[in-house]
N, C-alpha and C positions, 0 to 999 in steps of 0.2 A: 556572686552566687547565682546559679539559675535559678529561675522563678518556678519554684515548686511550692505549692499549695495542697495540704491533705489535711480536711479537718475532721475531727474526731464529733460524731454526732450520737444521739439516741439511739440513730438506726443503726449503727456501726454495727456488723456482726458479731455477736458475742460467742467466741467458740469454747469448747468444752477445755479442761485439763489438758485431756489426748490429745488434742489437736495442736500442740505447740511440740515444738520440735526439744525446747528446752525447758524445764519450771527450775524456778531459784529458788528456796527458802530465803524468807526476810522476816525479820522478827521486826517489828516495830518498836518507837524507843520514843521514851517522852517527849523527847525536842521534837519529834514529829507531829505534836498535837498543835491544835490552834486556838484560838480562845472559844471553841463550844467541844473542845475536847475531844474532838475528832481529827482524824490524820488531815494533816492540811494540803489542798491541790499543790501547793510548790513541793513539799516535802513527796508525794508522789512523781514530779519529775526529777527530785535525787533518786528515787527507788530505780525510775526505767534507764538513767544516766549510769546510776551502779551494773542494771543488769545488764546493758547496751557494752557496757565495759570490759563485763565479766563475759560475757561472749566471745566478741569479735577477738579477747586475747585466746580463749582457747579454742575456738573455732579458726580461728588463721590459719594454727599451725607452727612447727618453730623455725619455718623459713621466713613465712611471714611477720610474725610477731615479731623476729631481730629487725627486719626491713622496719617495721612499723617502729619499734624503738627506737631507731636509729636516725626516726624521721626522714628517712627516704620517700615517703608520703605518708599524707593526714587522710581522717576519716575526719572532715567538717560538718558539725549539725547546723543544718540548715532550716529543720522547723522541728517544732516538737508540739504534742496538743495531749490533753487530759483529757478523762468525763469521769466523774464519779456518779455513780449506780446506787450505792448503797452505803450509809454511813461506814467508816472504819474509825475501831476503835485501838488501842493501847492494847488491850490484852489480844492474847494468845496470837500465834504465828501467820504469815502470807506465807501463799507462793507465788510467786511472779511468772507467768506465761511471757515466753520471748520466741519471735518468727521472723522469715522477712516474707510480709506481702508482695513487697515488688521488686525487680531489677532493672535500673535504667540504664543508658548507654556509660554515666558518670558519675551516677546516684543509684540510691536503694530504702527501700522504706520497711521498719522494721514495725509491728507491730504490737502489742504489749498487752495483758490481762492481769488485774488482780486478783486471785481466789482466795476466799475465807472458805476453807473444806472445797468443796466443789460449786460453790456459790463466785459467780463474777460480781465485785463489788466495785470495781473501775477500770476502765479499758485507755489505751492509748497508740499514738503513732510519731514514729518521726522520722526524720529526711534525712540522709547521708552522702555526702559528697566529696569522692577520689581525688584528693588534691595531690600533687606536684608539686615541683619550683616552677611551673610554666601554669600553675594554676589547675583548674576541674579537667582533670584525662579520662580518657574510656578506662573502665576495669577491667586490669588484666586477667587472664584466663582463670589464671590461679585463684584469683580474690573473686569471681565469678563464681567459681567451681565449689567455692566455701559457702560461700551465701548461696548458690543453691539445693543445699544440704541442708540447710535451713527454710525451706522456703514454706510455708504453710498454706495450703490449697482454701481456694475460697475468702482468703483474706483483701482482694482486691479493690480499693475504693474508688469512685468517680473525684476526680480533680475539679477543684472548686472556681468560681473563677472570684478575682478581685475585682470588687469595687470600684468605678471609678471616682477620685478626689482620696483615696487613702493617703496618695504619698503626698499630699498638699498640707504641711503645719495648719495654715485657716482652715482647715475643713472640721477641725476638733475644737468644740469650744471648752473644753477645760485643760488647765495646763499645773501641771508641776513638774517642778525643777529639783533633777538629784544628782547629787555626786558622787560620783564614783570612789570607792573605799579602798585600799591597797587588799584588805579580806576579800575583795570581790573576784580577784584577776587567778589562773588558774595556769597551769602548765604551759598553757599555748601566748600566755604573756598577755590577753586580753581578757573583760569580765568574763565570767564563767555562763553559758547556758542558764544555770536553775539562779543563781543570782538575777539574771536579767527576768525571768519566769517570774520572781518575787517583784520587781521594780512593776513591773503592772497590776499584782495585787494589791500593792502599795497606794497604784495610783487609783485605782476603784476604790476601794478604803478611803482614800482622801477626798474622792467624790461624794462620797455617801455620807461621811461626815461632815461635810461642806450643806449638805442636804439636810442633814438632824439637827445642827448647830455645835455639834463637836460634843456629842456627850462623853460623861468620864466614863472610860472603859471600852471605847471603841464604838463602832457602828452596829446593826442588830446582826446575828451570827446567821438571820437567814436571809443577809443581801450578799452575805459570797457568794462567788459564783462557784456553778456547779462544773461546770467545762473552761477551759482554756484552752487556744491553740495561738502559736505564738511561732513568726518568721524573721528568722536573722540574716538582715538583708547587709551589714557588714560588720566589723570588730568592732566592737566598745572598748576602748583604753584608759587606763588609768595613768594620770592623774587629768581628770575632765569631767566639766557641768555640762547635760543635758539635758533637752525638755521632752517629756512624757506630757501628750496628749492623749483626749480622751473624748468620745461622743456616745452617743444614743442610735442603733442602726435601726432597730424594730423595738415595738411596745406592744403587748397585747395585755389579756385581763389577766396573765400571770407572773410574766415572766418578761425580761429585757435581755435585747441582745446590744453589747458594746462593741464599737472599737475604739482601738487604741493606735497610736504611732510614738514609735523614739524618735526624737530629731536632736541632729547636729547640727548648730543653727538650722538653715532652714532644707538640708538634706534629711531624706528620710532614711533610717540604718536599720528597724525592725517596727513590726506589725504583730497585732495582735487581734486577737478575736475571743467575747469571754458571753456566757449565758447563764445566767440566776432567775430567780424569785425577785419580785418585788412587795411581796406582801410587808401591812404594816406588824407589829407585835400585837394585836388584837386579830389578826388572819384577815384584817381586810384590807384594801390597795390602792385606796382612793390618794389619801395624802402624798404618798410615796411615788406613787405613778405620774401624780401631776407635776412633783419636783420632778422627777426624771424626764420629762417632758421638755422640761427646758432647757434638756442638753443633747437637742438630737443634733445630728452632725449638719454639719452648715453646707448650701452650694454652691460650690468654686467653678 
């Protein structure tokens, strides 16, 4: 995969309704809640994965779309990233905003809005890449010519850069090990995107609980993280145990920013990047801050 990095932040431009070329209704549905009862950031990457889908099938075209059935080439996601805004709750309907901010020479970057009414309640982005049998090809005219009939002006983000030590296993001082589930793997014969989107909330969860001492009922509902941006640097397969690492990149008086690494033993296959709260359940952040403290990412 090319080294494409686009992470979804605060500042991300939040554009109106009109300004997407496409809005989807989504009704939200209980399995999308999480345990404070609000739609949870993986279930948000099924929503932009549905509308990503619902797109690019009729946006193609029925020349394209046979091509694409026929697996004459992929559209492989390369990264996807979340930021929730404002709680989302179960009742009453989204509409989901769909654009492409960018077109590269063998990539394209779509970008995403949630609206409750005309209200933005979370935004996102992700990375798409022209695959072949010979691998990432330029897009052709035709597949250009679609996406930019989509393209939505002013959506344009700065490329971020990586860190050095990400792709090093020691660089993350916490680790868990998952295995991959036969539910997990999807069309393309490997785990699916938002499955892998969950295996890092899994392991933040398992931090934070490692940090409280395992209370009954999970860790406190305001150490999820508020954003996720997450890079799939090759397939995950089933049947296979991998390790999910995990560190501390910044601490400040609110809020922590993590990364994360998949490794196949010691190859790196995906990247992540997640931003929360760390306050304690009384709203103060002493206790919690100082555990987190002790997991800041190590130097290789």
């Amino acid at each position: 995969m090319p080294d494409i990095i686009e992470s979804v932040t605060s500042t991300q431009l939040r554009l109106e309704p009109s300004s997407f070329p496409v809005l989807i209704e989504h009704a939200a549905r209980y399995s999308d809640l999480d345990p404070s009862r609000r739609i949870g950031r993986d279930a948000l990457v099924r929503w932009f994965e549905d509308a990503r889908v619902s797109v690019e099938l009729d946006a193609l075209g029925a020349d394209l779309s046979t091509r694409y059935r026929s697996r004459q080439f992929k559209l492989l996601l390369a990264s996807v990233g979340v930021e929730v805004i404002a709680p989302l709750k179960v009742a009453g309907r989204y509409r989901i905003g769909v654009g492409v901010a960018h077109i590269g020479t063998s990539s394209f970057t779509y970008t995403y809005a949630v609206f409750a009414g005309d209200e933005c309640v979370a935004t996102g982005r992700s990375v798409s890449v022209y695959v072949t049998d010979e691998g990432p090809t330029e897009l052709p005219a035709d597949v250009r010519a679609a996406l930019t009939a989509l393209k939505v002006e002013g959506a344009e983000q700065e490329r971020a850069e990586r860190l050095p030590g990400r792709l090093v296993r020691e660089a993350y001082p916490f680790r868990l090990d998952i295995r991959t589930r036969f539910g997990d793997i999807d069309t393309n014969r490997h785990v699916n995107n938002v499955a892998l989107a969950g295996w890092y909330f899994d392991a933040l969860a398992e931090l934070h609980l490692d940090m409280l001492g395992y209370p009954t009922g999970g860790p406190l509902d305001d150490l999820s993280p508020s954003s996720l941006h997450v890079e799939y640097l090759a397939e995950v397969h089933y049947p296979g145990i991998y390790q999910l690492r995990v560190g501390v990149l910044e601490l400040d008086a609110s809020s922590v920013r993590y990364a994360c690494g998949l490794f196949d033993g010691p190859r790196c296959i995906g990247l992540a990047e997640a931003v929360g709260s760390h306050a304690d359940a009384d709203g103060t952040t002493g206790d919690v801050a100082a555990s987190l403290g002790a997991w800041r990412m190590r130097k290789v």
